[in-house]
Each structure stands twice: as structure tokens, then as C-alpha cells.
C-alpha positions, 0 to 999 in steps of 0.5 A: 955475822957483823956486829953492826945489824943492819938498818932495817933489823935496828929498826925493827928492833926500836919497833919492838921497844917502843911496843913493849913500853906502850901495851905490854902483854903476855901474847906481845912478849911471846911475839918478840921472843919469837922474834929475838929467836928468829936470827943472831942478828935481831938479837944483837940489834935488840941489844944495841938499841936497850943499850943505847937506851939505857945511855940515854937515861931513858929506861933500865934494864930489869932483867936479863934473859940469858941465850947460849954464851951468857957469862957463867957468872950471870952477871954481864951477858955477851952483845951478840947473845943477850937479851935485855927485858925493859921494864914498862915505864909510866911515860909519855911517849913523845920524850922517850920515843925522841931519846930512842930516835937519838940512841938509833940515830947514834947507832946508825952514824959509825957506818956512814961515818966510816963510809965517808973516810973511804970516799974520794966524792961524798954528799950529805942529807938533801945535798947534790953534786955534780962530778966532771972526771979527768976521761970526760965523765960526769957523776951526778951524787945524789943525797947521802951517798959516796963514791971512790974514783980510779982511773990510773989503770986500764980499766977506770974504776968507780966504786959506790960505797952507798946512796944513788948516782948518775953516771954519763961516761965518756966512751974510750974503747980502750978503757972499759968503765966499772962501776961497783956496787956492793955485789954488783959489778956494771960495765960500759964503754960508752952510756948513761945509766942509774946505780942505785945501792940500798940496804935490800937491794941494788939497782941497774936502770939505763937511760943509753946504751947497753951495760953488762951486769955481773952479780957475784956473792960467792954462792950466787952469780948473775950476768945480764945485758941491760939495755934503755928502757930497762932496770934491773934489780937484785935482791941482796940477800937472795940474789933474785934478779928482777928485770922491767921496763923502766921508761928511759926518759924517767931515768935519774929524774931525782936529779932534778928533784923528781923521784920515780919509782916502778913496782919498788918495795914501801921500805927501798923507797922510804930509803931513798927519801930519808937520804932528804929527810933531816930526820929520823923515820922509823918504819913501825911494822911489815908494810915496808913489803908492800910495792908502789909505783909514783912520782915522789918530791925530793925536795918536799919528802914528808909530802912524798912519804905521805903520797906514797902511803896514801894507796896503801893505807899507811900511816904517818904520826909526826912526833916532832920535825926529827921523828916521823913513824909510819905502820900500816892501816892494821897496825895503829899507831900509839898515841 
């Protein structure tokens, strides 16, 4: 167990805070109790967020609910096992749900900080770059993402520490050409491909030739053959693998500006969009399950997100330029 949750577990967390502040009721603190004893990790993104909200001066901690390794004094429970109740304030929405976009936004920066310190190629929000390596390779980088590069041995190494990236890889039969990607591993001698690194998933589309792709987390291997035409997808908590078509002249299209999407949850999407969005976007509810298939705009997301919402039902509330909050059409959002 990490002590940084994930970005999804942060922000249902903030979800939750948000809830309890605008409609507070015994039934809503039985659901979150439900939630908090559902795994280490909600409990440990629960904490973070109260506690960067208590260093926001935007509310204090009234009581403190203590889990299995609590100090025995009462006093100062330990992060990974405590529970902070906030105490409903009679406030407006809009300037606490700004500090907890700020508070969120500070959690989410050590990683992605740490991640840029590793890279040898990185982008920032709504920036492209296009790599040329020493064998004749081309990268192109797409938003938000990163990249360590190694070809010193026999095999050339390219490692993505996150975001999506374009590889057209010079072909050398002497010299296979490895792309990692968390679990994920892809291998060519000669071809085009998409890798796409998200926090649920990984993706593997073709758009020439043929790659080989091992997944390996220890308990659960994989190898496939991916050929044009084709994406494959891994679940990295399950390691489930998902194998569809995916037409070949779609293939990296967001470099262009034009991201297309085949059957992809609301939430690996909405990931994708926020690597343009200079903003905050938080996903208020369960309809980052949901599955969408369209073109979305790069370079216009607040119009993407709204597209992609709009067969769904979902619901867009703009707080400010930096805060944007979505639910689905059971679940209204506050005003």
C-alpha cells in the first residue's frame, strides 16, 4: 500500500467532502462510512484531502474517528488509518469548492513532479513534442507526459512514465525496440504504434506493422500479438485484456489535435482531456464507468467534455475557469 492514493481514490474523496458540506444526513454519513471501510487506500485519500483542507483554512476537523492504529493517547491518529469528520459549514459552495480544488491540485503535483525528475523528454498541460532519436526513430509526446530514452545496449529502450505517445520506430533487426509502460512491455523491430499509460488502464493501438505485448505484474501474465487495426487494453488492477478493432487511420490522431476513442470508459477519457485542461476536473459520481465511443477536440476540451457527456446524460457545472465538476443525470449537482 502506497501512501499517495491514487487520482481516482483523491477524487472521490473530494467527492465525498464536498457532499457532506452541502446536504449532510444520517443516511450520506452511513454511505461514506461504508466507503472509508471499503479499503486502506479511500481511507488514506480521505485523510489527505481533510488534511489539506484544514491547511487551506477552509474548515476544521470536529471529531476524529479512530480505525485500528489510532495513537493509544487519542490525540493524533495515524494518516494511513484515521478518519477526519468535517464539520458542515454554513458557506457558499464556490469558495470552498475552489480551496478543495487547490488542496486536491497540491496532493496531485508530487507525483507528477517526481515523474518529470526521471524523464529525459517531458511535456507540460496542452504542450506537444515531436522527438527525432539518434537510430531514426520519431516520439511524438503528447500533453502532460514523459519519457526516459536508452539506446546504449542492444535492445533500445524507451521507457513512458505517463501520458500517451506516438512511436514510428526506425526498423534495425539487430536492435529490437522496447517500449515499457508500467506493467506493460511492447516490442517491434520496425512499426507505428500508440501507448497510451493511464491511471486505470494501459493501452497498445497499431497503426503499422505488428507488436508483440507482454503484461506481467507478478501474479498475472499476458502476451499478445497486436496487428493494424487493432488496440489492445489492459485493466491494471485486474489485468483483464481487451482486444478491438480500432481503425488504423484513426491511430494517433491526437496529434493532430483530434482525439478518437472506441468503447472507452467516461473516466480514461476524461484523463486523457485533462492532460489540455488548465484546470481542475473532478468527477463527482460512478459515471466515469460508463463507455463512449467519438471524436473529441484537443484543442477545445471543455467542448469535448461536454460532447462527451451529452449521449450520456451527464452533467457539466463550471465553477470557475479552473474548476469544472461533472455527475451523471441521477446525481444533481449542488448549487
Amino acid at each position: 500500500m502506497t501512501d499517495t492514493p491514487s487520482g481516482n481514490t483523491l477524487e472521490e474523496a473530494a467527492d465525498w467532502l464536498i457532499r457532506l458540506h452541502e446536504a449532510d444526513s444520517q443516511e450520506l454519513r452511513a454511505r461514506h462510512d461504508q466507503w472509508l471501510a471499503a479499503s486502506e487506500d479511500n481511507r488514506n485519500a480521505w485523510t489527505k484531502v481533510c488534511m489539506a483542507w484544514s491547511v487551506a483554512d477552509a474548515a476544521q476537523p470536529a471529531t476524529v474517528t479512530a480505525w485500528p492504529g489510532r495513537k493509544s493517547d487519542g490525540k493524533q491518529p495515524e494518516a494511513a488509518a484515521s478518519i477526519v469528520e468535517i464539520r458542515r459549514r454554513k458557506r457558499r459552495y464556490l469558495p470552498y469548492a475552489a480551496a478543495l480544488a487547490a488542496a486536491c491540485l497540491a496532493i496531485a503535483i508530487l507525483p507528477q513532479a517526481w515523474r518529470t525528475l526521471e524523464a529525459d523528454y517531458s511535456t507540460d498541460t496542452a504542450e506537444m513534442k515531436t522527438i527525432n532519436l539518434l537510430d531514426g526513430s520519431t516520439i511524438s509526446l503528447g500533453a502532460d507526459s514523459a519519457i526516459a530514452v536508452n539506446l546504449a545496449n542492444r535492445t533500445r529502450i524507451v521507457q513512458l512514465l505517463g501520458g500517451r505517445a506516438f512511436f514510428d520506430i526506425a526498423k534495425d533487426e539487430t536492435r529490437p525496440f522496447v517500449v515499457q509502460a508500467g506493467d506493460v512491455s511492447v516490442t517491434v523491430l520496425g512499426t507505428a504504434f500508440d501507448v497510451g499509460l493511464g491511471r486505470e488502464e494501459i493501452s497498445v493501438a497499431v497503426k503499422r506493422g505488428l507488436v508483440g505485448v507482454r503484461y506481467d505484474s507478478g501474479d498475472i501474465q499476458a502476451d499478445e500479438r497486436v496487428s493494424p487495426g487493432t488496440q489492445l487494453t489492459i485493466n491494471r488492477r485486474t489485468g483483464s485484456v481487451i482486444s478491438q478493432a480500432f481503425p488504423a487511420s484513426e491511430v494517433g490522431t491526437w496529434i493532430d489535435g483530434k482525439l478518437f476513442v472506441e468503447n472507452a470508459p467516461i473516466s480514461e477519457v476524461l484523463e486523457e482531456l485533462r492532460r489540455y485542461h488548465r484546470g481542475v476536473i473532478i468527477l463527482a459520481d460512478d459515471i466515469g464507468a460508463r463507455r463512449v465511443t467519438g471524436f473529441y477536440n484537443l484543442q477545445a476540451p471543455d467542448q469535448a467534455i461536454g460532447a462527451m457527456l451529452l449521449p450520456v446524460g451527464g452533467k457539466v457545472r463550471t465553477i470557475t475557469p479552473y474548476l469544472t465538476l461533472i455527475s451523471g443525470p441521477s446525481d444533481p449537482l449542488p448549487k
